[in-house]
Every structure is written in C-alpha cells, then in structure tokens.
C-alpha positions as CSV (number, residue, x, y, z in Angstrom):
1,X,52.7,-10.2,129.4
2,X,50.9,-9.4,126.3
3,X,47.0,-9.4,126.1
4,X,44.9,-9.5,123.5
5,X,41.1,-8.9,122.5
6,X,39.2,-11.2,121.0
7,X,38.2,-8.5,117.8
8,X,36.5,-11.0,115.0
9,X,33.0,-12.1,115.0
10,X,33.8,-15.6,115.8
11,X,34.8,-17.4,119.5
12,X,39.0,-17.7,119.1
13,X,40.3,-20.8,121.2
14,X,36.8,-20.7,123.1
15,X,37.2,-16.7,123.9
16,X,34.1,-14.7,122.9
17,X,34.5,-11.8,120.8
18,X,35.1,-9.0,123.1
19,X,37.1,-11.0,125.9
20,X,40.6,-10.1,126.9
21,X,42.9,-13.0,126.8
22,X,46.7,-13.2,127.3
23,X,49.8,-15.6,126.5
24,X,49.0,-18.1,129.1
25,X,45.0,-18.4,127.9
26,X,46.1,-18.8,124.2
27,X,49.1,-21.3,124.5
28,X,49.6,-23.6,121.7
29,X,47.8,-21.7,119.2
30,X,49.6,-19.2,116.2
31,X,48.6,-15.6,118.2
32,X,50.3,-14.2,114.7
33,X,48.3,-15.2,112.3
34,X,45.4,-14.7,114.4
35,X,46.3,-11.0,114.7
36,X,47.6,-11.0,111.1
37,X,43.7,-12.3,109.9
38,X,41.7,-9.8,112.2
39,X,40.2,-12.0,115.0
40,X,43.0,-10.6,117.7
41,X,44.0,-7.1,118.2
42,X,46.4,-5.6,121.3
43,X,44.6,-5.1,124.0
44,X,44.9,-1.3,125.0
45,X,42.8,-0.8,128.5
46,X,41.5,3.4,128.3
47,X,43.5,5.1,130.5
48,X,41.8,6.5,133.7
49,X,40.9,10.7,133.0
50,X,40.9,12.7,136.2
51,X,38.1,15.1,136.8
52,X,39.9,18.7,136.0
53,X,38.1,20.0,138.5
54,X,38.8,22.5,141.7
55,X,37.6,21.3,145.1
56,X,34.5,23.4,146.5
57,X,34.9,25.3,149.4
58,X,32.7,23.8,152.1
59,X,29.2,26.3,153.1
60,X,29.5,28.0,155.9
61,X,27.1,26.5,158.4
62,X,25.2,29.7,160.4
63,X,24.7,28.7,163.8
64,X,21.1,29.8,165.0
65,X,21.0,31.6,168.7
66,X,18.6,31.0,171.9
C-alpha cells in the first residue's frame, strides 16, 4: 500500500505536515493532485545503516592468587 507524507505547510484531510498517511487514511480525496500541488510527497522511510564495525575481542580477565 502506498504512503505518503504530509510535505506542505498546511493540515491535508486533518494530517499535520510531517505525518505519514496511506490509502486507507486519505480515501475519498484526489491523492494526485495533492501530490501534483506539493502538499503530498512518497513516503520513503531511511533505510537502517549497520555499524561497519569489527567485534572487540573481550579483555582478558587476570586472575589474582592467594
């Protein structure tokens, strides 16, 4: 199902700018010409970026004797 932010300055079918709305939320209302004037835009979530990073070997605990 397609989602779409709300991108304009203005609340879109009681959405505040900034909200992330899909089909079922914006039913009966022309999503194309909402898009087309700049108050919707596709909603494209950041994809996740995994740490690059090598695992640590663990210290070496020194045991201490009686």
């Amino acid at each position: 199902m397609a989602k779409y932010v709300v991108s304009g300055g203005r609340r879109v079918a009681g959405f505040a700018p900034g909200d992330v709305v899909d089909m079922d939320d914006l039913e009966g209302v022309d999503v194309a010409h909402l898009i087309a004037a700049g108050h919707l835009a596709p909603h494209k979530p950041a994809k996740a970026v995994k740490a690059d990073v090598e695992p640590q070997p663990e210290p070496a605990i020194e045991k201490e004797e009686n």
